[in-house]
N, C-alpha and C positions, 0 to 999 in steps of 0.2 A: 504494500500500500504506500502512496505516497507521503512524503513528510509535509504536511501542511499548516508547519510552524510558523506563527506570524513573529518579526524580530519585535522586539516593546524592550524599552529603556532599563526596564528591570530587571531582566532575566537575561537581555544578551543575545537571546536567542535568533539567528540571521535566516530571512525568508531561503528556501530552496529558489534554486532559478532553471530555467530547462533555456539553453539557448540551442539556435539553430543557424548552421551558419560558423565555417571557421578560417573565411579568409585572413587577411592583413588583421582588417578592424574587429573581425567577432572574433580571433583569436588574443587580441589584445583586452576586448571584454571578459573574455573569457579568465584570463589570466589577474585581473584586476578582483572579479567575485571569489578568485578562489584565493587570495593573497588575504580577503578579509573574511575567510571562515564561510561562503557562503556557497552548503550543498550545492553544487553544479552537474547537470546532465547535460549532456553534448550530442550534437547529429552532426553528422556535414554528408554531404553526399559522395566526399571522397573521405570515404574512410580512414585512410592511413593520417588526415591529419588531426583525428580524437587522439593519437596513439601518446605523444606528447604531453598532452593534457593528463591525460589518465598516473601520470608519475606523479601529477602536482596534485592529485583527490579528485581530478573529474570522474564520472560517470559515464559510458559514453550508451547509446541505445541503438540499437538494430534498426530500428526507421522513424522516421518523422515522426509518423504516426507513435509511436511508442515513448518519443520523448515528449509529446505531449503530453502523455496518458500521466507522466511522472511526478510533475510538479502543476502548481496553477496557474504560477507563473513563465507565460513563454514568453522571451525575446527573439523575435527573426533579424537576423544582420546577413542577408543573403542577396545573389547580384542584381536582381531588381524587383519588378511586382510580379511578373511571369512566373519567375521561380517561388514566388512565395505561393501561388495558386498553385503550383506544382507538387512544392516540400507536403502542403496543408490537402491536398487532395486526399480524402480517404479519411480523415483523421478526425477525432470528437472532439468537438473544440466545446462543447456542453460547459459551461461555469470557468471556462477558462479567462486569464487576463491577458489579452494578446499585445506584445509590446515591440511595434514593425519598426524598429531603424534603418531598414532598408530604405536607400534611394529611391524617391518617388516624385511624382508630380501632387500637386493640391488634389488635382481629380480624382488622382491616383485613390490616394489616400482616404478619399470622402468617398468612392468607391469599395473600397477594401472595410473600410470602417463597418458600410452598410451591408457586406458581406457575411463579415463577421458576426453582424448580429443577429443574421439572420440563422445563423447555426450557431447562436446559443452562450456567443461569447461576447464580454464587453474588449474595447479597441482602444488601445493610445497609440499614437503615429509621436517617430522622432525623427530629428533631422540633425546630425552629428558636428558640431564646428569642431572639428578635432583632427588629424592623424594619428595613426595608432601610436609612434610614440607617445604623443602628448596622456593618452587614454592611462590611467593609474594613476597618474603623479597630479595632485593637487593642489601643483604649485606651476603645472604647465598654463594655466587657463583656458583647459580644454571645456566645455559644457555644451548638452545636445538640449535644442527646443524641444517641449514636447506640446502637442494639442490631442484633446478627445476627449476622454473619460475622465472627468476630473476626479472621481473616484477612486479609479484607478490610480492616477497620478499621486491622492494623496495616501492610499493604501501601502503602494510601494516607493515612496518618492525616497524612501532612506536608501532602498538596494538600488534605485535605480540613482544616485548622486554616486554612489561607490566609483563607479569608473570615470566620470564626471560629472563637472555643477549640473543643476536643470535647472531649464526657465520655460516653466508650464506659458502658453501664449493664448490659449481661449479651447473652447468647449468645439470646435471647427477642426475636425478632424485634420484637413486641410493647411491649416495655419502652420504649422509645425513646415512642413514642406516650402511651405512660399516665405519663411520666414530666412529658411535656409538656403533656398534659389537666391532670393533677393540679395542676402548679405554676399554669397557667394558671386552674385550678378557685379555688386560693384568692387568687388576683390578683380575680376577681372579686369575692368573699365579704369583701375589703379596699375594694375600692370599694363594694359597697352599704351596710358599715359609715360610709362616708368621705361617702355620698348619705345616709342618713340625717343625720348629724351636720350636715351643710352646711344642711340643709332644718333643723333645730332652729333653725339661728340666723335663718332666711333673713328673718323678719319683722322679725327686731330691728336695735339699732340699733350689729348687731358687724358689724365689716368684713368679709367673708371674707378677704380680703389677708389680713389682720393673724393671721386665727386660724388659716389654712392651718399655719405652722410649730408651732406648739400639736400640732394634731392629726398630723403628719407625723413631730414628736418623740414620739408617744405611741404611734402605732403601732410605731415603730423600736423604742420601749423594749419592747412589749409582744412582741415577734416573735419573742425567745428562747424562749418560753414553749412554741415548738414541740418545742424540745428536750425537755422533760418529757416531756409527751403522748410523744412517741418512746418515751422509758424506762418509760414505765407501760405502755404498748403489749407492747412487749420482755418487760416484767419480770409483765405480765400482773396485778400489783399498783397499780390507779389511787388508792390513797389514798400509794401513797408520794409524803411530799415536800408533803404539799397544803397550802397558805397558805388558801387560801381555800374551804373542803367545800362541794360542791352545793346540799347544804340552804342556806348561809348564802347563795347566790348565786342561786337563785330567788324566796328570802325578798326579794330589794331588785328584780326586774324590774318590780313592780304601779308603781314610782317612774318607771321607763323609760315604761312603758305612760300612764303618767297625767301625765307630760310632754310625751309626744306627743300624747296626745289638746289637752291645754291649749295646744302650740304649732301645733296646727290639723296635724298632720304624721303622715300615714299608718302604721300600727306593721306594714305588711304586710311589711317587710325584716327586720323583728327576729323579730316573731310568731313564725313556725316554728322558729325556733331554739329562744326560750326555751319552744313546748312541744315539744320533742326534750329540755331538759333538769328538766322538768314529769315527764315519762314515767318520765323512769333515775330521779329520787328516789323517782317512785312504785314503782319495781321496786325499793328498800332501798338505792340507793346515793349518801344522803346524805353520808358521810362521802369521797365521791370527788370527786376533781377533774373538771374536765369530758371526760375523755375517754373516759367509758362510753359518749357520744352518738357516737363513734365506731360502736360494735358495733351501735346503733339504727341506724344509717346502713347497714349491711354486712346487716341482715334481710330 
């Protein structure tokens, strides 16, 4: 029968967890629940990589299905939502807590959610800011959103901080996913700013070493300015607050454009931005900050 010890302050005692899933990141989860006493059953579909685990007190089960059956708690950390229909196919998910950190879309997710409950189990969906280093160590800043089941979230929110922080984001199954797209959205749009800049110098005769903290400190300075945008968002007024109006910030791109042309350096990472903010001054919003290009984006 399964152990279905709930952990409480007094006793100690740490939930069982069944996870599913043992690549990179579900093997570094994996290894984080067993580091802090916490009954572990494992599946992966390649078996030889339970074997591992099993040194450190895992448990591993013969099929999905079976490590279900184990504990109440299930984690999927597997390659996307395909495979989770795959792993769960067959399986009694009856009273179970199903807890998907698999890679997904919002849909996905609000999808999977409603799956789920219709065979009998409640659903929290995560979305991991982490690499499996960071995953154990509580001092990397790793922490995964979670949305769904707020019950769930607060039933298990101790086992589920163990490998990282949690920042529950709403009762929207969904949320947890776009929460993760998004942050991950503008990590990229900070690297192709950070590629373009590298490629300006890359001819000459600057070190990139040297200039790396340059531009590392100018993005950190620049990054509050999220905050605004927020407030003009909110406040539906984008000229409140503005240092620098659209007009006067289109006016100075032709300089961008014709620095790159002359450092031999592709403008296809900038281009589309600056005509997204080409467009909003031509629709009268000169006097705004940049975050009409927002609403251009949402058409």
């Amino acid at each position: 029968m399964a152990d279905t010890a709930v952990e409480t302050p007094h006793t100690g005692t740490k939930t069982p967890v069944t996870l599913l899933g043992l690549g990179s990141m579900g093997g570094a989860l994996a290894r984080a629940w067993l580091a802090a006493g916490h009954p572990l059953t494992v599946w992966n579909r390649t078996p030889a990589r339970t074997t591992p685990l099993l040194a450190e007190g895992a448990r591993a089960a013969d099929s999905a299905a079976a490590a279900v059956a184990a504990n109440p708690l299930v984690v999927l950390c597997l390659l996307d939502d395909d495979s989770v229909a795959e792993a769960l196919d067959g399986a009694d998910l009856t009273g179970r807590d199903l807890v998907n950190l698999t890679t997904s879309t919002p849909a996905q997710a609000r999808a999977r959610a409603e799956w789920a409950r219709e065979r009998g189990a409640r659903y929290l969906d995560g979305g991991i800011m982490a690499v499996p280093p960071m995953v154990g160590d509580p001092g990397s800043g790793a922490y995964v959103f979670y949305s769904g089941s707020d019950d769930v979230f607060q039933r298990h929110r101790e086992t589920l901080a163990v490998p990282a922080a949690t920042t529950y984001v709403g009762t929207d199954p969904g949320f947890a996913a776009l929460h993760d797209v998004a942050l991950l959205s503008a990590m990229y749009g900070m690297f192709a700013g950070a590629a373009h800049a590298f490629a300006l110098i890359r001819r000459e005769d600057i070190d990139p070493v040297a200039f790396a903290p340059l531009l590392a400190d100018w993005l950190v300075a620049m990054a509050p300015a999220v905050h605004q945008t927020a407030r003009q968002l909110s406040s539906g007024d984008y000229t409140q607050g503005v240092v620098s109006p659209l007009a006067m910030q289109v006016a100075g791109t032709p300089t961008f454009l014709s620095t790159a042309e002359q450092q031999g350096v592709s403008p296809e990472l900038l281009a589309p931005y600056f005509a997204l903010m080409r467009r909003r001054l031509a629709e009268g919003g000169g006097a705004e900050d940049l975050t009409g290009v927002v609403d251009l984006l949402v058409r």
